[in-house]
C-alpha positions as CSV (number, residue, x, y, z in Angstrom):
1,X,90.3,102.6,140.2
2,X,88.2,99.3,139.1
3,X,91.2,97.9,136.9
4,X,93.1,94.8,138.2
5,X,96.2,94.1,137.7
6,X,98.5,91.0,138.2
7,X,100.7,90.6,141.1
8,X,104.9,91.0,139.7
9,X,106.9,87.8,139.8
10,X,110.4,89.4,140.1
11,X,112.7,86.7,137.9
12,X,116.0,87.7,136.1
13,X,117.3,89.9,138.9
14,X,115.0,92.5,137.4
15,X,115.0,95.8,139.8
16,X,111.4,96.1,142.3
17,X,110.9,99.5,141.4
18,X,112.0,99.3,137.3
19,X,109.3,96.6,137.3
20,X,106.4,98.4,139.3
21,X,107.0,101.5,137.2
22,X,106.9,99.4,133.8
23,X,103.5,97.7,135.2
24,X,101.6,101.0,136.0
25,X,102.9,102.6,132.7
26,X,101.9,99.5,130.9
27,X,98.5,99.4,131.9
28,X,97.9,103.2,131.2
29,X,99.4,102.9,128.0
30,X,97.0,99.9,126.7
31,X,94.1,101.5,128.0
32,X,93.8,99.1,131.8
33,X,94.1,102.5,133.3
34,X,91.9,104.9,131.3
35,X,92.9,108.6,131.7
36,X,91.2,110.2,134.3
37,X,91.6,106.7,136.3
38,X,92.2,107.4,140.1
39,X,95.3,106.1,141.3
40,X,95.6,104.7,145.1
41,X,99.0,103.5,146.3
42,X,97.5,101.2,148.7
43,X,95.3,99.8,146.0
44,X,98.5,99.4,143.7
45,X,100.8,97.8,146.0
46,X,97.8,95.2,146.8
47,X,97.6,94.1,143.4
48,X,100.9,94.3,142.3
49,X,101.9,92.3,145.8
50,X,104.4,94.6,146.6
51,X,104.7,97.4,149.2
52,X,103.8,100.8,149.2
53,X,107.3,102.1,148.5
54,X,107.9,101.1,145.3
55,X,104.6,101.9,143.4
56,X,104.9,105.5,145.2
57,X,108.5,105.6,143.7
58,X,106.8,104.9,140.0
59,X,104.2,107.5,140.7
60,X,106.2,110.1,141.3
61,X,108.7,108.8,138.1
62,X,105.2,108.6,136.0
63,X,104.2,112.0,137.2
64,X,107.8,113.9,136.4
65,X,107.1,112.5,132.7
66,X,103.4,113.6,132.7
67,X,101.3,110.3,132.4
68,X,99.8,111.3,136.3
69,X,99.3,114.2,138.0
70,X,99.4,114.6,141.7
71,X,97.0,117.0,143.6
72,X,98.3,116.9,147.2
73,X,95.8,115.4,150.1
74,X,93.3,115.4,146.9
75,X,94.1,112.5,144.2
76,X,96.4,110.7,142.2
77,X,95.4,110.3,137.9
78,X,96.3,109.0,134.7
79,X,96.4,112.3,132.5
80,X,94.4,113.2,129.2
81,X,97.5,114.1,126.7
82,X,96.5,117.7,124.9
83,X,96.9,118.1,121.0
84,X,99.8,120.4,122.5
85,X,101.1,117.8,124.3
86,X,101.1,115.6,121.5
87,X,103.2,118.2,119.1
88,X,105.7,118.8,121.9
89,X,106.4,115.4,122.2
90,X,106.4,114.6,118.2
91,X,108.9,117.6,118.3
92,X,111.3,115.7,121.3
93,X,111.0,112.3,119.5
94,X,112.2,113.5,116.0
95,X,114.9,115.9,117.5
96,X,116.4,113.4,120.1
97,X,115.6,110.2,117.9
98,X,117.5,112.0,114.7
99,X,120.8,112.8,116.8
100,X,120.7,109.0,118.6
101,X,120.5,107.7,115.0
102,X,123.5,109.8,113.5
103,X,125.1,108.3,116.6
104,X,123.9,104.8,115.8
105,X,124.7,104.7,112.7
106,X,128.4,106.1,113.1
107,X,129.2,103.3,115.9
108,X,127.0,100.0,114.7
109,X,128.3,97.0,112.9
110,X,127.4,95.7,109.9
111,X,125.1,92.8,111.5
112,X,123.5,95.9,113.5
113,X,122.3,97.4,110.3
114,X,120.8,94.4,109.0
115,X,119.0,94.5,112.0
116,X,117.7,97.8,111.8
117,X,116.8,97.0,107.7
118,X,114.9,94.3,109.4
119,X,112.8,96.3,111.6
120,X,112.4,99.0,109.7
121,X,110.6,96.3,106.5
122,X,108.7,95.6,109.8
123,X,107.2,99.4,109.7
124,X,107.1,99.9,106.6
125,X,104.9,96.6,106.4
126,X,102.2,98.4,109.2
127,X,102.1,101.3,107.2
128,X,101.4,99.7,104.1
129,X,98.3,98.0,105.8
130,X,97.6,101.2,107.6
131,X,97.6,99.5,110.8
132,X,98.3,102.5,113.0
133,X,99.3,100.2,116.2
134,X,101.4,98.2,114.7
135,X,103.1,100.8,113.3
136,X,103.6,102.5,117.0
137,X,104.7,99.3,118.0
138,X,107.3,98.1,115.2
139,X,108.4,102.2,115.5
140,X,109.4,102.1,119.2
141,X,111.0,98.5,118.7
142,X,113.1,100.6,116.0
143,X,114.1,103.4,118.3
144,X,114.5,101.3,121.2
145,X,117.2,99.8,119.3
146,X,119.2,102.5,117.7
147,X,119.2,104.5,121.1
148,X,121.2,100.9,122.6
149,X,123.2,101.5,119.1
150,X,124.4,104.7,120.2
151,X,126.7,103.3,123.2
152,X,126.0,106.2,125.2
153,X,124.8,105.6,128.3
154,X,123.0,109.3,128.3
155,X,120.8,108.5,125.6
156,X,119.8,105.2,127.0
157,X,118.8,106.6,130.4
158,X,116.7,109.8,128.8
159,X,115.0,107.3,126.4
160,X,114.4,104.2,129.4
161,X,112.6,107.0,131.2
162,X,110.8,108.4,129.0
163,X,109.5,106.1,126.5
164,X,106.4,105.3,128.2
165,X,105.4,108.8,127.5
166,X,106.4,109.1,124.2
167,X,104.1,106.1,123.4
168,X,101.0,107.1,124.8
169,X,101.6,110.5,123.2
170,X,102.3,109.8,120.0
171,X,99.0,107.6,119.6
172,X,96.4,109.5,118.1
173,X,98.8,112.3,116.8
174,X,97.7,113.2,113.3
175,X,101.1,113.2,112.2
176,X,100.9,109.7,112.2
177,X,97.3,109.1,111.8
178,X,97.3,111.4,108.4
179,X,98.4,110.1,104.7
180,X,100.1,106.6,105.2
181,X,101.1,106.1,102.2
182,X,103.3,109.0,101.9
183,X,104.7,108.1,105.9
184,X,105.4,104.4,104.2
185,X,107.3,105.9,101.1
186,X,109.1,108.2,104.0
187,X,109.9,105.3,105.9
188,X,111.3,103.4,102.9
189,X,113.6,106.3,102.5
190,X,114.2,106.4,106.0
191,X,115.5,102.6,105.0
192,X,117.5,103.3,102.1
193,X,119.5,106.0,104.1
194,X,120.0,103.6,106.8
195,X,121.7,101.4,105.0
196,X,123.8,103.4,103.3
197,X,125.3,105.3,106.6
198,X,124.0,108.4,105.2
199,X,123.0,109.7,108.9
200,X,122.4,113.6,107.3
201,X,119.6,111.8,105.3
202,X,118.4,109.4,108.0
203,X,117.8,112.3,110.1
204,X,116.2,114.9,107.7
205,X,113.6,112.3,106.4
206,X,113.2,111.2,110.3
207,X,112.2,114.3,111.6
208,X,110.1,115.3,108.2
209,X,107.9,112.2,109.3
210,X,107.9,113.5,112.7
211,X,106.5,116.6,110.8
212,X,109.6,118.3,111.7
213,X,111.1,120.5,108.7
């Protein structure tokens, strides 16, 4: 592992391990650990300034969710996500994502839509430019937010834990490297549904841009 990263200043009463997971995740998500990137704990801990506990902790938390696998007495790695890999996780995301927005949009307030009007112009702005990362990134900002619209505290756990993944799976998935235009006329669907509280449209158009039928 050549990368470097920067040691965590804990402010906010923000939890040790919660924070050494998101560091580690972050840095194999934007590339500062490659796949295939050896991972020492020692090494971690040093440049994180933080013991050996915690970054073990977000190994083995990165590791149940597949961005590291462990061979015993052998090494530690950032994975290579399969075109398999990628489906099965485009298939999760539209499933869960289309029940947590039914949800969302049965429980939110009317400022709570506007909000999620407002992020969702956001994506369909990156589409329309066919910037593919800003389109992951003004996505997950989306379903971050309608999974904390849902109110349940199941849905936020599953999602807090597994988002990381979801992100550095979904990039490079043809799904949503193929036609943009058509994924920006699905998401300004998606919008219109939204809106109007229809959640059986929200979630049919959803999971048809998740390639889900």
């Amino acid at each position: 592992m050549t990368a470097i990263l920067p040691p965590i200043d804990l402010t906010g009463g923000t939890i040790l391990s919660d924070e050494v997971y998101a560091r580690i995740g972050e840095a194999i998500l934007d590339g500062t650990l490659p796949a295939g990137s050896r991972l020492r704990d020692i090494d971690l801990a040093a440049q994180l300034g933080v013991s050996r506990t915690p970054v073990r902790e977000a190994l083995q938390r990165l590791e149940r969710f597949g961005l590291v696998e462990v061979a015993v007495g052998r090494y530690t790695r950032v994975t290579e996500p399969t075109e398999t890999l990628r489906n099965e996780t485009g298939e999760f995301t539209a499933y869960f994502m289309g029940n947590a927005l039914r949800l969302a949009l049965q429980r939110c307030t009317d400022d709570d839509l506007t909000g999620l009007a407002r992020e969702l112009d956001a994506v369909i702005a990156s589409a329309d430019r066919e910037d593919t990362l800003s389109l992951f990134e003004t996505s997950s900002i989306f379903f971050e937010h309608v999974t904390k619209l849902t109110g349940n505290s199941m849905f936020i756990g599953i999602i807090r834990e597994a988002s990381l993944t979801v992100q550095r799976n979904l990039r490079g998935w043809k799904p949503f490297l193929a036609c943009p235009i058509s994924r920006a006329e699905g998401y300004r669907r998606l919008r219109d549904h939204v809106t109007a509280r229809d959640a059986d449209a929200a979630e049919r158009e959803l999971r048809s841009l998740h390639g889900i039928g």
